[in-house]
N, C-alpha and C positions, 0 to 999 in steps of 0.2 A: 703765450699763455701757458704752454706747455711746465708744468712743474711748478703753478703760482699755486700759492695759498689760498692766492680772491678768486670766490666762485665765478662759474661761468655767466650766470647770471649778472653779474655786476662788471665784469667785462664789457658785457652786450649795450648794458646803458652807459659807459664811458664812449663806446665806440658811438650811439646813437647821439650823446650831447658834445659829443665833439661832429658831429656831422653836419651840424643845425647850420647854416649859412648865416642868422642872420647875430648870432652872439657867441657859438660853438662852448666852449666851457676851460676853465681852469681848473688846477690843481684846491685851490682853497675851497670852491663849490662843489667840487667834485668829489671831494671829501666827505660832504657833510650827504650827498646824496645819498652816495651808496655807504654811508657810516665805514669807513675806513681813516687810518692816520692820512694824514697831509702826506708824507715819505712816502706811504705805501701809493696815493690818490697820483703824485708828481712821476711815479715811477710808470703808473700804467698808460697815463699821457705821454710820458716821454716816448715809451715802447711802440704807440702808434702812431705817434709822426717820425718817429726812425723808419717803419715800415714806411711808410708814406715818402719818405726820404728814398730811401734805397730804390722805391718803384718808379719815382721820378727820373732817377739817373738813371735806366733804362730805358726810356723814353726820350730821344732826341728832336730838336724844332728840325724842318725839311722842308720841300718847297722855296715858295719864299719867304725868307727870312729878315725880320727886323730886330736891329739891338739899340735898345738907348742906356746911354746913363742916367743915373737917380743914387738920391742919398737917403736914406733911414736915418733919425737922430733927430739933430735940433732943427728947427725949420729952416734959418735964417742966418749966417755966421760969416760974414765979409770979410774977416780976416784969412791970409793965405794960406795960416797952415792948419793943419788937420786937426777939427776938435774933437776929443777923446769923447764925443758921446754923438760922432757923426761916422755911421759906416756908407761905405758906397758899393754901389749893386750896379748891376748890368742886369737889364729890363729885356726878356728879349721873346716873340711872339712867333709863332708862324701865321701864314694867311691865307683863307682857304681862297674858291676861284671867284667871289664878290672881292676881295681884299680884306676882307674882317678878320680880324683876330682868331686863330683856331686854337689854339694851344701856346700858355705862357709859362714862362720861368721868371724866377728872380732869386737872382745868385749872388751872393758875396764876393768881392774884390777884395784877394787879399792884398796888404797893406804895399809890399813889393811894388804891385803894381801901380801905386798912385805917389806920384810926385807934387807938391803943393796946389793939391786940389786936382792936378790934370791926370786923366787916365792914359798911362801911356800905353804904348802898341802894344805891349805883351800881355795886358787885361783882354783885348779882341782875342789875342790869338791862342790865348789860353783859355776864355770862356766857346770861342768857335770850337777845339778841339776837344773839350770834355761835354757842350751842350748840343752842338749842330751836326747834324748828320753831313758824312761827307763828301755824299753827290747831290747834296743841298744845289740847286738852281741858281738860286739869289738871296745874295748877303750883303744886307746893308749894315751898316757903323752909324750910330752919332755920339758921339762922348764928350762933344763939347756942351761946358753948361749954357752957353746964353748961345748955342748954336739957331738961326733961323728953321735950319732943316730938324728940328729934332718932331721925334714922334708922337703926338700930341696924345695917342692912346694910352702909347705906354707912360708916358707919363702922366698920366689920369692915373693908370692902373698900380702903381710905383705909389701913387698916394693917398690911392685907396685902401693897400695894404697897409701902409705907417698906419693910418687913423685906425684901421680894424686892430692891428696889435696893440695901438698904445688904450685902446678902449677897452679891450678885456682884457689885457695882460698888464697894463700900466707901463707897457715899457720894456726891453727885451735887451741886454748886452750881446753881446759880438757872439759869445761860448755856444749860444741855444738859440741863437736868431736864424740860421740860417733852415732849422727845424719848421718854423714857425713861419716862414718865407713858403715853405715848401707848402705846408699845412693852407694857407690861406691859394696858392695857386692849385691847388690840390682839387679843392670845392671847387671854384671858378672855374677851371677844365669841365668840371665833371657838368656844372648848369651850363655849359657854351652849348653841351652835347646832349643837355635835359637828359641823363643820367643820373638816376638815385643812387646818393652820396652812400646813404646808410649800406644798405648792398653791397656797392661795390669796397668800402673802406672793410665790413666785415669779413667779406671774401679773400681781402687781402689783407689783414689780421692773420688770417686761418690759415692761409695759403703758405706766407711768407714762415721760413724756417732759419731768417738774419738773426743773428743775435748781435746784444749791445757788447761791444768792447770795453765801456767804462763805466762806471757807477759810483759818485761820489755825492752823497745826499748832503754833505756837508757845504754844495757849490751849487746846491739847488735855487734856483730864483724865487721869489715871493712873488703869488699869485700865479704861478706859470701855471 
């Protein structure tokens, strides 16, 4: 916020309607809220789910740990090679001492790692080394798709987020999806722990002193 032009007031209501669980807000309405350009409205959403980003990777799963695969993109595509509007994620949870879900992620595979459809070992061992803590307990894998063993939560959870982004955003490319990943496990953490979103997102608005590296309004998404 530091050095913007947009009052603080209209800050407060971006950070409030992006907090909302049940629709949070875009750049086009968010616009018209706080009467700001669209550029100006996509820049102060982008700012708080960079915060929200940067918080999350400070936060590692521990305990025990579960990771499934899941894809974002087209729902259904039987052919073996990779369709240019399907990214693949590793779902991955901790679990408190019922076994329930305590804290998720959902991360991006970059493309390296996936061989005609199959994720190979170095997706594990490089989402274990940047997401899991590493006197983590118990680490479990499933990456196969039509694996018996795979994780039926996260996989709930993996397609719960597709429908929430393709419902208010219409749809997200590769560049800003993984903001948007963050953004929606973000809320979900915070209600696992009935924790007011609003609060703590503004705190850590305020708190955080990251700034963005890039800024090309020109590569901005419609509706973000």
């Amino acid at each position: 916020m530091a050095g913007s032009r947009t009052s603080l007031h209209k800050w407060l209501t971006a950070i409030f309607l992006i907090s909302r669980t049940d629709t949070g807000t875009n750049a086009v309405a968010l616009s018209k809220i706080i009467s700001v350009t669209y550029k100006t409205a996509w820049l102060i959403l982008h700012k708080i789910r960079h915060a929200i980003s940067t918080a999350d990777r400070g936060t590692l799963l521990s305990g025990i740990v579960q990771v499934n695969s899941a894809v974002y993109g087209k729902p259904y595509n039987p052919y073996f090679r990779n369709h240019p509007q399907e990214h693949y994620l590793l779902a991955g949870s901790s679990l408190d001492i019922h076994g329930d879900p305590s804290y998720f992620k959902l991360k991006l595979v970059p493309k390296i790692h996936i061989k005609e459809k199959l994720f190979q070992r170095s997706a594990a061992l490089d989402f274990t080394q940047q997401h899991i803590e590493s006197h983590t307990s118990s680490i479990e894998f499933v990456t196969g798709r039509f694996s018996s063993k795979r994780f039926r939560a996260l996989i709930a959870f993996a397609l719960q987020a597709g429908k929430s982004i393709n419902k208010n955003f219409h749809g997200i490319g590769q560049k800003y999806l993984q903001h948007y990943l963050d953004e929606f496990c973000f809320k979900v953490n915070l209600t696992l722990r009935e924790a007011p979103i609003f609060q703590h997102l503004a705190h850590l608005c305020t708190a955080s002193n990251a700034k963005l590296s890039f800024f090309n309004p020109q590569n901005m998404p419609i509706c973000a």
